[in-house]
N, C-alpha and C positions, 0 to 999 in steps of 0.2 A: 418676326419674333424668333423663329426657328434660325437665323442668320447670330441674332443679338447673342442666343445660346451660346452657340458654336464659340463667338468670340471671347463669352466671360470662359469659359472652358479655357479658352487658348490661355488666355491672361493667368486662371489660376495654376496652368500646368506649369508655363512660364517663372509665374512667382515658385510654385515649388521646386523646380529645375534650381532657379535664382539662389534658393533657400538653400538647398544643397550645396552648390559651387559653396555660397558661403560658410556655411557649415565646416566644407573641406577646406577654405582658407591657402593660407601659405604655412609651411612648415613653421613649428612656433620656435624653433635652435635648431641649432647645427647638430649634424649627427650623424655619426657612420652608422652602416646596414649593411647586413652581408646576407643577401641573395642566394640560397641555397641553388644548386644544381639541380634542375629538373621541375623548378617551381613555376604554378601557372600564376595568373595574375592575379587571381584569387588570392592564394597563397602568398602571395608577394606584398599583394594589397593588406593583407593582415598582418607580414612581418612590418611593413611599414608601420601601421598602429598601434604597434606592440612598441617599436623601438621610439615612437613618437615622432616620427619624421610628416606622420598628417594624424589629423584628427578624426576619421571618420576610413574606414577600409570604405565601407558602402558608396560614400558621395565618392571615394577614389575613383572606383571602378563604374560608377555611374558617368561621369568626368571623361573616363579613358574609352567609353564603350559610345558616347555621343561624340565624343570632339578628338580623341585620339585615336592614331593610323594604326592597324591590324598587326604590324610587325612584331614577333614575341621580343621578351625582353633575356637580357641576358644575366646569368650567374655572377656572382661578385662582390665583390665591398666597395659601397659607394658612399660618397660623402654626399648630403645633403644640406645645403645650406639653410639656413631661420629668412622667411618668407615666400622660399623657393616654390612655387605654386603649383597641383597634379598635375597638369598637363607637362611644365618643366621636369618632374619629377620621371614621369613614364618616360620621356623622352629620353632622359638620363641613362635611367635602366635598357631601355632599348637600345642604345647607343653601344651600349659594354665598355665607356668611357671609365673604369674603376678607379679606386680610390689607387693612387701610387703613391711609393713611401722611399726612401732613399736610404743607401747604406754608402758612408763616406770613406775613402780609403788615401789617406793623405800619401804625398810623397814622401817615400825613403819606409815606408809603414811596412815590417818584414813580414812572411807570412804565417809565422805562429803567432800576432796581436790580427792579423786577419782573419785566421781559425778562430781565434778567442774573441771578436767581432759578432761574428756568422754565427757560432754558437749562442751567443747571449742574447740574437735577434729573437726575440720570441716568436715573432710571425714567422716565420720562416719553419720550413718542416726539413725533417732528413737530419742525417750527421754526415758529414766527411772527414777526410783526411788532411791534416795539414797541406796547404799546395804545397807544391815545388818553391824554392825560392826565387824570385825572379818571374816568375810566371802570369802573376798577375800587375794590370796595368792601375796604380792610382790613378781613380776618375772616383765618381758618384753614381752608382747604380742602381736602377730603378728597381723596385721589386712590388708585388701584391702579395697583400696576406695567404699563406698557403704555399709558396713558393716553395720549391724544394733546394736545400740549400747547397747542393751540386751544380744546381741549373743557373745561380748566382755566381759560381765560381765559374762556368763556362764560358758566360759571359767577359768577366772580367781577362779569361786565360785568353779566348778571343779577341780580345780588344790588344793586347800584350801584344800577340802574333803579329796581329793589322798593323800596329804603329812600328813594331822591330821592322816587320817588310818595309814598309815606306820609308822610313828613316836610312833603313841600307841601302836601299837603291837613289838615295840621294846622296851619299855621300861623299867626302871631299879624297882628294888622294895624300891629305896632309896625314888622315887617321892613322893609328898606329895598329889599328887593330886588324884583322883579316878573315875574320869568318863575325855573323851577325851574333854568335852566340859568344862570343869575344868581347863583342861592343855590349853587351848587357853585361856583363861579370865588372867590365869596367866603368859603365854607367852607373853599376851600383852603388863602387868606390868613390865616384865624383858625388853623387847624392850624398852621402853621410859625410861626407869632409866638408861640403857648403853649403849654407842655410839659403844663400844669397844670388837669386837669378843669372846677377851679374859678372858672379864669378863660374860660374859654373866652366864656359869655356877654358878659363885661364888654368881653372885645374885641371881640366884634360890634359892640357897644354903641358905640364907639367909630368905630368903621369905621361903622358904620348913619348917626349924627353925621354922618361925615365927606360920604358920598354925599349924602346931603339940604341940606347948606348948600355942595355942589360945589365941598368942599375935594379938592385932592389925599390920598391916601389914602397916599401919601411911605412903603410898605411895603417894608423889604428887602429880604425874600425873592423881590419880584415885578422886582425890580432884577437877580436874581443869576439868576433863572429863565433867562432869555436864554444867560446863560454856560455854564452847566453842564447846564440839561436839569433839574436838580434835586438833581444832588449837590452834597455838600459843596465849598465854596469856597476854603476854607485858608485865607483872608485876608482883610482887610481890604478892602471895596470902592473901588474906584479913583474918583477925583473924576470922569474923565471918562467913570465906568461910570454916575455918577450923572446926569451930563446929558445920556447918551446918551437918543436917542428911536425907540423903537418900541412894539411893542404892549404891552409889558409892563411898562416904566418905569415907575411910579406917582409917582415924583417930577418926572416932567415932560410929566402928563396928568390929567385929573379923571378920574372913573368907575373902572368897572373895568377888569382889563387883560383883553387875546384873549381870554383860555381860562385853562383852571387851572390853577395851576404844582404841583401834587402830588394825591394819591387823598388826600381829608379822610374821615375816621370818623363815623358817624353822630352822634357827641353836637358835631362840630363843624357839621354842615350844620344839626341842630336851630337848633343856640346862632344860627346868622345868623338862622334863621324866627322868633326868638322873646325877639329879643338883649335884655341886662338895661338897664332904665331907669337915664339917666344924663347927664350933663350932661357928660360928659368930652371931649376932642377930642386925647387926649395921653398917650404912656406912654411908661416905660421900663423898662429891668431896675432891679431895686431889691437885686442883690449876693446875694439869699437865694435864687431861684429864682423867683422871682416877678418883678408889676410895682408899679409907682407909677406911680397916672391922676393926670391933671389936666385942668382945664376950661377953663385961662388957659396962654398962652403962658410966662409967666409963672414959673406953680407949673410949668410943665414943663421951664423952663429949670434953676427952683430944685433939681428933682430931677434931674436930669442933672448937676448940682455934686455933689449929695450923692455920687450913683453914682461918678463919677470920686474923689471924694476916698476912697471905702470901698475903690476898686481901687489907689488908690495908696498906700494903706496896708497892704495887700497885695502890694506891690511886683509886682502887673499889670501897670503904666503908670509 
């Protein structure tokens, strides 16, 4: 009889265990949760119920205390997905696998729209300094809520260094360039003149030409750099923006200008170390998205006719 006991006992501690588990269920949606620093599981198990990520702190921690492993859990913002079950949940938390979020930094993107990026991130904590220009690499940067947004730009100023070294230590002996901080001023220059992978080289090429027979290098983007810092211009450049002289004007100096006027992407710093063989000294838009080189004053004039007559039949001009 005393056997039979024992068993209904078992059975109903079972069904209450049982009841519990279902109780706590699977997460009923999706749902971030941030994990305070220094919280026990307690603590945790109730921020869970609060933000609705389980239904029950109690069956949580009942759950975690029979069937999950001793390991504390760690601080953070976590995503929780809708069915995600306790035991997945702690494991989560214990893992310190956190929620990550991305900050995108396109190519040719200068670095006062990257300050004003960084700023506007709201997760992100701190202020800084506009970077340097040039200094950061377009990529996609991971970050967690709370970052601090100097620790974001280190990142990225890091990743700049990494790919400059690698890139110069690969380089061809066609470059025109001679120090890596060279190859990034003129990287910059081939980024904002081409939208289009495939030309990236041929405008090195062009640019490379122009440094070795110590032609002006007559770039407009390194005209407008001065004006705006890097943004958009809205207009047409002014004749006497063109014969203004300082470090950046490339139409009324040889070499290169100061410093970079925007963060170039690694396939533009390669394209300078390694620019395409070519006789060209000349391009222009050619109406499709692309350019038309030339190697004579000449053919470049003649393509600059074409260009204007294709816009004015497009009633552009």
């Amino acid at each position: 009889m005393r056997r039979w006991v024992i068993v209904a006992l078992l059975i109903v501690a079972a069904f209450i265990v049982f009841s519990v588990f279902r109780y706590a269920g699977g997460a009923p949606r999706n749902v971030n949760v941030v994990i305070p620093a220094g919280s026990s599981l307690t603590s945790a198990a109730k921020t869970l119920e609060q933000a609705g990520a389980i239904k029950s702190s109690g069956a949580f921690l009942t759950d975690a205390r029979l069937f999950g492993s001793k390991d504390p859990i760690r601080p953070g913002e976590y995503r929780i997905t809708r069915g995600m079950g306790p035991e997945t949940i702690l494991r989560l938390l214990q893992s310190g696998k956190t929620l990550q979020r991305f900050i995108v930094v396109p190519e040719g993107m200068p670095s006062i729209l990257v300050y004003e990026k960084l700023m506007a991130t709201p997760l992100l904590t701190g202020t800084v300094a506009t970077p340097a220009e040039g200094s950061l690499l377009p990529d996609a940067y991971a970050y967690t809520r709370g970052d601090p947004r100097s620790v974001v730009v280190g990142r990225m100023q890091k990743a700049m260094q990494t790919a400059l070294a690698n890139a110069w230590k690969a380089r061809k002996p066609s470059t025109a360039v001679t120090t890596p901080e060279a190859a990034l001023i003129l990287a910059s220059i081939v980024e904002k003149e081409t939208a289009l992978a495939s030309e990236r080289r041929m405008v090195a090429g062009v640019y490379s030409n122009r440094l070795k027979q110590a032609m002006p290098l007559q770039a407009d983007p390194t005209t407008i750099y001065p004006i705006t810092r890097g943004k958009p211009l809205g207009r047409r450049i002014l004749r006497s923006e063109l014969q203004a002289k300082n470090g950046y004007n490339t139409y009324q100096m040889t070499g290169l200008p100061t410093g970079p006027i925007t963060n170039p992407g690694k396939k533009s710093i390669i394209a300078v170390l390694d620019p395409a063989p070519t006789d060209a000294l000349y391009f222009v838009a050619n109406g499709s998205g692309g350019s038309s080189f030339a190697a004579t004053l000449a053919q470049h004039n003649a393509n600059v006719q074409k260009y204007y007559a294709l816009r004015r039949s497009r009633g552009e001009m």
